[in-house]
C-alpha positions as CSV (number, residue, x, y, z in Angstrom):
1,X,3.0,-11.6,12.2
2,X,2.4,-15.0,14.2
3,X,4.7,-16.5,12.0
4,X,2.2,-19.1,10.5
5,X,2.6,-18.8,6.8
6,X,0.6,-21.8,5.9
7,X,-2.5,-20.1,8.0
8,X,-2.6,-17.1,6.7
9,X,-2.1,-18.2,2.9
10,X,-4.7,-20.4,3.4
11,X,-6.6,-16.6,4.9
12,X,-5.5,-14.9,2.5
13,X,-6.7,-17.4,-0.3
14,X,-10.2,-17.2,1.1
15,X,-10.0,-12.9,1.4
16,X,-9.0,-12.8,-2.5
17,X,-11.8,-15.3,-3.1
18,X,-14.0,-12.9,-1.4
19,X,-12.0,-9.7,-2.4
20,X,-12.4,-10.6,-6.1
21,X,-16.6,-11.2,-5.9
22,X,-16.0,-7.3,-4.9
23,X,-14.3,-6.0,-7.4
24,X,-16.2,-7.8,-10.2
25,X,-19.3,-6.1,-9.2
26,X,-17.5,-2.6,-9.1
27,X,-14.4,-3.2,-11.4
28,X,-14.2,0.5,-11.6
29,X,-13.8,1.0,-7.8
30,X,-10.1,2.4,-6.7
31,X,-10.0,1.0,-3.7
32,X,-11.6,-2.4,-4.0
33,X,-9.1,-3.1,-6.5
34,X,-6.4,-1.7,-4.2
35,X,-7.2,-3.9,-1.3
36,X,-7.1,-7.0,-4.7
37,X,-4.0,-6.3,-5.0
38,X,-2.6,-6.3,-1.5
39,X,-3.9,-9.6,-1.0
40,X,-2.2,-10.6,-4.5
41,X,0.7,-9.4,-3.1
42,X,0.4,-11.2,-0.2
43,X,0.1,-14.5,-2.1
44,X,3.4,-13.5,-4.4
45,X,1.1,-13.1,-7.1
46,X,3.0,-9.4,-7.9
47,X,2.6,-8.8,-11.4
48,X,-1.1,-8.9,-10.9
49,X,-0.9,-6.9,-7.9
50,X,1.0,-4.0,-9.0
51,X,-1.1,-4.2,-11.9
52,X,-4.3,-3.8,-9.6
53,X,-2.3,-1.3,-7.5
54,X,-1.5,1.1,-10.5
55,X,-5.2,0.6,-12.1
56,X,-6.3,1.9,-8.3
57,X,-4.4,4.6,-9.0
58,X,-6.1,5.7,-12.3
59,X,-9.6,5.5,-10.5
60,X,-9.1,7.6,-7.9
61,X,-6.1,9.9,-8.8
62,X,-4.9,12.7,-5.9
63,X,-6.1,15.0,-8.1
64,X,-9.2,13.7,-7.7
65,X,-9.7,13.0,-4.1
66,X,-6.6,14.1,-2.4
67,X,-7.6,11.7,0.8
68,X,-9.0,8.8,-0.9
69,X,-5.8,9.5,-3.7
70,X,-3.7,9.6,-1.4
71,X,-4.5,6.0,0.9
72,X,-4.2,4.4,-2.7
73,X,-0.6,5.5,-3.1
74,X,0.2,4.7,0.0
75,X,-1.4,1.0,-0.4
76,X,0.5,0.5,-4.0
77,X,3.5,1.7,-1.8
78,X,2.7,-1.3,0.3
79,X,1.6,-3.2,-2.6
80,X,5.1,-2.3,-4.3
81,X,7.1,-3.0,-1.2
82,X,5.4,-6.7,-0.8
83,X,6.3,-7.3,-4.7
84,X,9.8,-6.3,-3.7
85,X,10.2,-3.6,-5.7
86,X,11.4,-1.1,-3.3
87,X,12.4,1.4,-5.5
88,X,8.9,2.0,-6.6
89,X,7.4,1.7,-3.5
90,X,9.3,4.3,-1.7
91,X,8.5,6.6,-4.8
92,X,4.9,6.1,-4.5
93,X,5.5,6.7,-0.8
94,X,7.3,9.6,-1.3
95,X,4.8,11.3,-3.9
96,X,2.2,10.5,-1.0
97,X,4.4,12.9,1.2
98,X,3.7,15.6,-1.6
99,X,0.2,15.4,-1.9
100,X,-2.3,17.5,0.0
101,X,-3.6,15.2,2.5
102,X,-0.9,12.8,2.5
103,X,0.7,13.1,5.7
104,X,-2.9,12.3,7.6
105,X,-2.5,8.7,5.7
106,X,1.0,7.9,5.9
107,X,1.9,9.0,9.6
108,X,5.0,8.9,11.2
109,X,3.8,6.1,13.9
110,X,2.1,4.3,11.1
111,X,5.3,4.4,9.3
112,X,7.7,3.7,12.2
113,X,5.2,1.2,13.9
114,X,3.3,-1.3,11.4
115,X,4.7,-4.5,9.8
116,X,3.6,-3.7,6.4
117,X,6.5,-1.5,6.1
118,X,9.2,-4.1,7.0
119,X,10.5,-4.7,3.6
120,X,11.6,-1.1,3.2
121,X,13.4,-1.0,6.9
122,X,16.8,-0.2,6.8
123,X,16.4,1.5,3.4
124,X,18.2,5.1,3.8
125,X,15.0,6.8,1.5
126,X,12.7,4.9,3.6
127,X,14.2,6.0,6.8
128,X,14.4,9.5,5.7
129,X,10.3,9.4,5.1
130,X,9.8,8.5,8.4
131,X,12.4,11.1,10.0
132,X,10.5,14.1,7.8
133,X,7.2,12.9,9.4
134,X,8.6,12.9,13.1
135,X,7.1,14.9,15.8
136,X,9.4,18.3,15.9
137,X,10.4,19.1,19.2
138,X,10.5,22.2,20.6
């Protein structure tokens, strides 16, 4: 966002350093290995990080924990979007929108409002996400 790339890969470096201590103590922990594989993502390390992303995913299904479930398919969304594979991420997103719970993690301002989402911008699926989650008016 301050349009420093060498800063924050050199930030980013350090988090994964960090990020991986995590996740090798709790390898079986959903979101630990989520927030892995944003930062891989992040670094343009994708195959890993969709890898992480989708392992997430298996730990902590929607079925599972339909809030927790549902923040990790909205991170591999992220995660997806980062890697540029749009068309995944704005399935994930989408099948966030179907779960139970999944409109409290995805909002509308969150959607609208944060960077993460940039790469999908302009994308006619993405843009229709975002309009479903607008405030109705009356």
């Amino acid at each position: 966002m301050m349009k420093d790339e060498g800063r924050a890969h050199a930030a980013f470096r350090k988090a994964r350093l960090e990020q991986e201590k995590i996740v090798q103590v709790q390898p079986d922990y959903g979101p630990a290995l989520c927030v892995l594989g944003l930062i891989d993502a992040a670094l343009g390390r994708n195959e890993e990080a969709l890898g992480e992303g989708r392992r997430a995913i298996e730990l902590l299904p929607v079925e599972k924990d339909s809030l927790n479930g549902s923040q990790m398919l909205v991170y591999f969304a992220i995660i997806a979007a980062w890697a540029g594979e749009k068309d995944t991420a704005l399935q994930y997103l989408a099948a966030n929108g179907q779960s139970q719970g999944g409109y409290i993690v995805a909002t509308y301002g969150a959607l609208k409002l944060l960077p993460f989402w940039d790469p999908l911008r302009g994308d006619p699926r993405f843009e229709k996400i975002v309009a479903s989650l607008a405030p109705k008016k009356q």
